[in-house]
N, C-alpha and C positions, 0 to 999 in steps of 0.2 A: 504494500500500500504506500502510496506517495501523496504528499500534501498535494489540494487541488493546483492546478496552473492557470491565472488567471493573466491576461493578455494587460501591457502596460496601458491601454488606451481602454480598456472597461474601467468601470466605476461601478465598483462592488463596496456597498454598505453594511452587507451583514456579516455574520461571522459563522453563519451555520452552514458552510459547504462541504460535502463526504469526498476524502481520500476520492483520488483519480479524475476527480471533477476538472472538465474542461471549460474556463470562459472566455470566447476569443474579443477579440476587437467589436469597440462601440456597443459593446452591452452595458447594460445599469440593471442593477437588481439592487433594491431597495432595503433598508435595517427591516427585518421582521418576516424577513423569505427563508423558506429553508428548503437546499437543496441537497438532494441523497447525494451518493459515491457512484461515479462510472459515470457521470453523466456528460453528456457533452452540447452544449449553450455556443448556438452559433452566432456572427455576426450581427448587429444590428438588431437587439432584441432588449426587453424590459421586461422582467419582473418586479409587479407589485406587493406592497408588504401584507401580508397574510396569505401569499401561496403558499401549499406544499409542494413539492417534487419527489419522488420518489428514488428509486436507486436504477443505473441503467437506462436514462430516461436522454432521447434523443431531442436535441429541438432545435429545429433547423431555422434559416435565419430568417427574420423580420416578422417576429413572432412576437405581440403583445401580450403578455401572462398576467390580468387584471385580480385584483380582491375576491376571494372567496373561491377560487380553482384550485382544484386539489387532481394533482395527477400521481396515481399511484407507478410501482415500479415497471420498468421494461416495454414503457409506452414508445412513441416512434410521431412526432409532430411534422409533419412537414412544413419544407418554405409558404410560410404567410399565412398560415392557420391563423383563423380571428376569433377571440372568445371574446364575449360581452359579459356585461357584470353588471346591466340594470335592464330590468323587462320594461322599464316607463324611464325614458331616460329625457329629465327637461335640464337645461342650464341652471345654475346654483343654485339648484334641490339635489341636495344627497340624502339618496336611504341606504340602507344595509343593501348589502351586494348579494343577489340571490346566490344561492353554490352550486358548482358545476363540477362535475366528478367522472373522469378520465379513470377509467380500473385497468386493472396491471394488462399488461400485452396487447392494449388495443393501436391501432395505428389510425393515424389522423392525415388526409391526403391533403394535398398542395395546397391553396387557397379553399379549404373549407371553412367554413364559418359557423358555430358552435353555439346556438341562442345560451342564455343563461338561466341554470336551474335546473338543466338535465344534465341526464347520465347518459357515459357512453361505456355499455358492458365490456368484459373484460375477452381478452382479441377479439373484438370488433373491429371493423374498417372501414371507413368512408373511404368515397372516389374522391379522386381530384373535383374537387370545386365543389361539391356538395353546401346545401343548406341544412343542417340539422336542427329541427322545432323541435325535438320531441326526442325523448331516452332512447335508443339504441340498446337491443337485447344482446345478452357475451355470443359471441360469435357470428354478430350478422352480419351480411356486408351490407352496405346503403350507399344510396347517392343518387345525386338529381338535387334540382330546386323546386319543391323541399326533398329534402334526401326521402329516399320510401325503400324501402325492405328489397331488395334484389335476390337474394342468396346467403349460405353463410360458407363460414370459412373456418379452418382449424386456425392451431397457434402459429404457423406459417406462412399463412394468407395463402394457404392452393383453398380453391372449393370445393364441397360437401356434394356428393351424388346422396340420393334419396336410397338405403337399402329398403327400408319398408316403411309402413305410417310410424310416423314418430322417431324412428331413427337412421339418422345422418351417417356417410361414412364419407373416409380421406383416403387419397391414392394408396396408402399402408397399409388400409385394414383397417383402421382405429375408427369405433365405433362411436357416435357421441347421440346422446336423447334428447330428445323438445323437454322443456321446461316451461312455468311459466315466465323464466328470466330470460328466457332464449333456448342456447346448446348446453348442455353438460357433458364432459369427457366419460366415458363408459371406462371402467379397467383401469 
């Protein structure tokens, strides 16, 4: 383990970043962010204070990370992913930042945009450019404006063929069943 490397041109406020953490150039993370180990905070990006981050957590650059997002570990952000953090958003009216919650392994495509308040289950994946309104079940894939249910996918992002009603299988074998939260892993 190595103390994180943080680029001489970011402006890092807080103190709570994990062993192996990467922050390159032109980011700002603000006093009261806390980010896991292994992660890697690319160019041109801001975290605000009360994010979590998790450990293994990619975030590609020109990525906004507003109050009340919580991204668990081994998530995967792509360039210019937009989360919001007010559902009634007027000029110098501040309320509490609705929360929005990233679970572990999901991947988040290029330019999606993430309303504020929902969940995106855990390896889940939106398309490039995607609107997401609404919580995303672990394993589905989405996208489109509003992103809508396509398919799902394992922890890999291959897609799921249908073996029978209710359960999903992956190029392996690996069998996974409907839930009401999405897919669960079989085995």
């Amino acid at each position: 383990m190595t103390a994180p490397k943080i680029h001489p041109h970011a402006i890092v406020e807080t103190s709570s970043i994990g062993d192996d953490t990467r922050v390159w150039a032109f980011v700002h993370i603000l006093n009261g962010a806390v980010i896991g180990s292994g992660c890697n905070i690319c160019d041109h990006c801001y975290i605000e204070y009360g994010v979590t981050i998790g450990n293994n957590v990619t975030v590609k650059c020109g990525i906004y990370i507003w109050e009340g997002v919580t991204i668990e570990d081994d998530v995967f952000l792509g360039p210019n992913v937009v989360f919001t953090n007010d559902i009634r958003p007027r000029s110098k009216q501040y309320v509490t930042s609705a929360k929005t919650l990233i679970k572990k392994g999901a991947s988040i495509g290029a330019n999606s945009t993430i309303l504020a308040g929902n969940t995106i289950g855990e390896y889940a994946m939106t398309g490039i450019g995607s609107v997401v309104t609404r919580n995303v079940p672990a394993h589905a894939l989405v996208y489109g404006n509003p992103a809508k249910h396509r398919g799902w996918v394992d922890e890999w992002g291959n897609k799921l063929t249908i073996l029978k009603p209710g359960i999903w299988v992956n190029q392996d074998g690996i069998e996974y069943a409907e839930t009401n939260d999405g897919l669960k892993r079989l085995g």
